[in-house]
N, C-alpha and C positions, 0 to 999 in steps of 0.2 A: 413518411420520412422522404427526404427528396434524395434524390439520384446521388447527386456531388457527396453527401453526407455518406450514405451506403456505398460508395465507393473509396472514401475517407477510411471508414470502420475497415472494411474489406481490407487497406491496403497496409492500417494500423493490425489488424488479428493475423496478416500474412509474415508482418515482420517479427511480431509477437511470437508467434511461434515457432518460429528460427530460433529465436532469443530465449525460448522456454528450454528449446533442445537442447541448445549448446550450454545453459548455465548448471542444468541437471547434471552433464558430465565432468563439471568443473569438480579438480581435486580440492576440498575443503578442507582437509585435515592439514593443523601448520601453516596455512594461508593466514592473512590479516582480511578480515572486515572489509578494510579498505582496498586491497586487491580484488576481492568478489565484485567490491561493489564498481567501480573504475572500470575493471573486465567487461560488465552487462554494460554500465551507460557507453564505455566506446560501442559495443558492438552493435547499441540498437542505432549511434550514429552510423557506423559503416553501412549501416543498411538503410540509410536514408531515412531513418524515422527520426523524431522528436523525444526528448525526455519528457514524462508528463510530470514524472517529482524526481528525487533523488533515488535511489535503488535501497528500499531498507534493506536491511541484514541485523535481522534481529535473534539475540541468541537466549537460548532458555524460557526463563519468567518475562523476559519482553518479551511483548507479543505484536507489535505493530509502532510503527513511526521513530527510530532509531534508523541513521542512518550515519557511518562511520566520520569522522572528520578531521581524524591519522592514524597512525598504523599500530597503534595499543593494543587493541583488541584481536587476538590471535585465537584460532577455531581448534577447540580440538576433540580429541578421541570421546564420542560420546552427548557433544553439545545436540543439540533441539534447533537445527538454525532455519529461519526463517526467508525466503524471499522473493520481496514482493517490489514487482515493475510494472511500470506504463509508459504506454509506447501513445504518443501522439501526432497525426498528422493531420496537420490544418487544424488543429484544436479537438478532433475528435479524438476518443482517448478508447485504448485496450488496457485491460487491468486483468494481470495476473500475477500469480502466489502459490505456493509450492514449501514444504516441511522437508529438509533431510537430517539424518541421525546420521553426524559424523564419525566415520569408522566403518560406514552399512551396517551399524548396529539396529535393530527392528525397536518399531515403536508402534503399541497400539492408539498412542493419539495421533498419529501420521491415518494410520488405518480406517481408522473413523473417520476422521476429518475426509478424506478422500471418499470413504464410502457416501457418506452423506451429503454432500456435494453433487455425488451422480447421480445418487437420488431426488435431489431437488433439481437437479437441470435437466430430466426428464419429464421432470412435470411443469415447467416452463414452455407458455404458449401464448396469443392473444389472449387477455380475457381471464389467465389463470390469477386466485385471487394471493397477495401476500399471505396469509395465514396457512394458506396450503402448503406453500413454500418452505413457511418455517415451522409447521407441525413436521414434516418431512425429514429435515434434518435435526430435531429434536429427539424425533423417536430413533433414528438412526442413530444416533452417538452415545442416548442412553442405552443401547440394548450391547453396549459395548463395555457399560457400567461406567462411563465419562461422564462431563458435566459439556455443555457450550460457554462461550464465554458470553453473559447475557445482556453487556452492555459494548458488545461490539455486533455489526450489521454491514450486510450488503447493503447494495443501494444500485440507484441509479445510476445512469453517465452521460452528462450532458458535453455541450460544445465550449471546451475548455472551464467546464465544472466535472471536478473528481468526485465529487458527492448529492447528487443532485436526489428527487423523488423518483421511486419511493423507496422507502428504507426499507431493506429485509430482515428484520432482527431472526436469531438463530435459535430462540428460546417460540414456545409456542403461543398462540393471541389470538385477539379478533380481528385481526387491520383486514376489513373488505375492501382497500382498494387494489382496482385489478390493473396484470401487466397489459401497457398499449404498446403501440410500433416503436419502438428504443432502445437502449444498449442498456442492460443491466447487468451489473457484476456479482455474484451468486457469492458469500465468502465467509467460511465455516472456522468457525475458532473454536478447538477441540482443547481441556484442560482436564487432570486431576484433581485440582484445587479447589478453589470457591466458587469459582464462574464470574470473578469481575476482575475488569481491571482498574488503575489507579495510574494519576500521572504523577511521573516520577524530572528527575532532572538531571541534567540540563537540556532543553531543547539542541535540537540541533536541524529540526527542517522549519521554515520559514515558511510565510507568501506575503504580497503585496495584498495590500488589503484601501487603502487612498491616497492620496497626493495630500500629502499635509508640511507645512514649513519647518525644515531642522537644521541646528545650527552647522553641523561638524559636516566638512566637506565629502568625511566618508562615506556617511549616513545618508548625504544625498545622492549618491554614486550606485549606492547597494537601491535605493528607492527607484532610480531610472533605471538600474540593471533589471530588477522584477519586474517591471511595471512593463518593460519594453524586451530585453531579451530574451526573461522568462517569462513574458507571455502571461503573467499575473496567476502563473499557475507554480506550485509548491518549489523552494530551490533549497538549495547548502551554500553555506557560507565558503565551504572549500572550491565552490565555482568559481567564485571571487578573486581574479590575482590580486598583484601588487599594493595589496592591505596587509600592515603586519595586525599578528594576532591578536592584541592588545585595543588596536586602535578597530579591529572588525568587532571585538565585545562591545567597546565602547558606543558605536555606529549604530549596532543590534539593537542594545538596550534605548538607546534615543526612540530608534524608531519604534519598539516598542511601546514607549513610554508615550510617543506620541498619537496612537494608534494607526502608524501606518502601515503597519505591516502584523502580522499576526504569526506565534507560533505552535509548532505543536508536539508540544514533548512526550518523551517515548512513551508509551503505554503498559504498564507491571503487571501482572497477576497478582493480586493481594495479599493473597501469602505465599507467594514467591516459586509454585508449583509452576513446571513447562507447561509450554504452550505451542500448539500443534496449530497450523491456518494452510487450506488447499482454496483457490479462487481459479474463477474462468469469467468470461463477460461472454454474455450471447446476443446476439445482436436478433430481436423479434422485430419478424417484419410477417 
């Protein structure tokens, strides 16, 4: 890995961790969604980082890729919330994720999830293989009498890719391929349910996915904004001013339709059991 890059990662994990501190202390109870989430992406600008996607805040049975787009959704006494940010600078990306039980009410899928994560990023090294990884946090969640969630996975983190090789599924396998010099995001999804999840709707995070011809003026607008201001990396349509709401559905679905943009709607637990996710990214060198 070349210097500029390990210095990228360095300067993305130093702000990241500011931003993990200060979100933790955040009062969630009676907040909106959309307050939590606004809160984190100002702060990881103040601190000179990059947004790598929108800031999910997912509550309960969602378990990933929800992220607020007004102020509906209000946290309360009890929720399961979820949240998960990336801080990007120069394209390199830090990914982290964190479970609170609003009220400090205790949660053994918080417990697991955190145990089993610690577990598995100590045995990260050059050379360690994925199956080691994920037999690790396997046996850690079951001995908590949890399931994992089995079709969500860590992964990789490339230069301005959020999901790159190789994938660390939670559930246990044979994947021999071993970690090399890179950033990889470790990221444990702790359930009482089924162990899957399902996508649910309505999308609400985006990305730019090709330059393709559309008609509506808006459509083209939201296309150059991803392509160039987001950096072709995941956005929210609430980035977007001066579009009313109507006419940004309308925009969406074009570009949908025309595949220039791709989306990714929230992610459920199947039958509708919480869902616990603790993540860190290590950078092996």
């Amino acid at each position: 890995m070349e210097e500029e890059a390990k210095e990228c990662y360095k300067k993305a994990k130093s702000i990241s961790d500011e931003v993990l501190k200060y979100a933790k202390s955040i009062k969630f109870e009676n907040a909106t969604a959309l307050s939590v989430a606004e809160t984190i992406e100002k702060l990881i600008i103040d601190k000179k980082g990059k947004l790598a996607w929108p800031v999910n805040v997912c509550v309960n049975e969602i378990a990933a890729h929800y992220s607020p787009t007004d102020a509906s959704l209000i946290l309360k006494d009890g929720d399961l919330v979820k949240i998960d940010f990336g801080v990007q600078v120069n394209g390199y990306i830090w990914d982290q994720a964190f479970t609170v039980c609003v009220g400090n009410c205790k949660s053994p899928l918080i417990e697991a999830s955190e145990k089993a994560l610690e577990k598995a990023t100590s045995l990260v090294r050059k050379g360690a293989k994925v199956c080691e990884l994920s037999e690790a946090i396997e046996d850690t969640v079951t001995s908590f009498g949890l399931k994992v969630v089995r079709n969500l996975t860590g992964h990789g983190l490339d230069r301005y890719v959020v999901h790159a090789p190789p994938s660390i599924p939670n559930v246990k396998n044979n994947i021999q391929d071993e970690i090399h010099d890179q950033a990889i995001a470790i990221e444990v999804f702790v359930t009482d349910g089924s162990g899957f999840v399902k996508e649910s709707e309505p999308p609400c995070i985006y990305r730019f996915e090709q330059d393709k011809p559309v008609r509506m003026w808006e459509a083209r607008k939201i296309l150059e904004l991803a392509k160039t201001e987001f950096e072709g990396l995941p956005f929210s349509p609430r980035w977007i001013k001066n579009i009313p709401k109507i006419k940004m559905e309308m925009a969406l679905r074009e570009l949908l339709e025309a595949s220039a943009i791709v989306a990714y709607p929230p992610l459920k637990e199947e039958t509708g059991r919480p869902v616990a996710v603790t993540e860190t990214t290590i950078l092996v060198e």
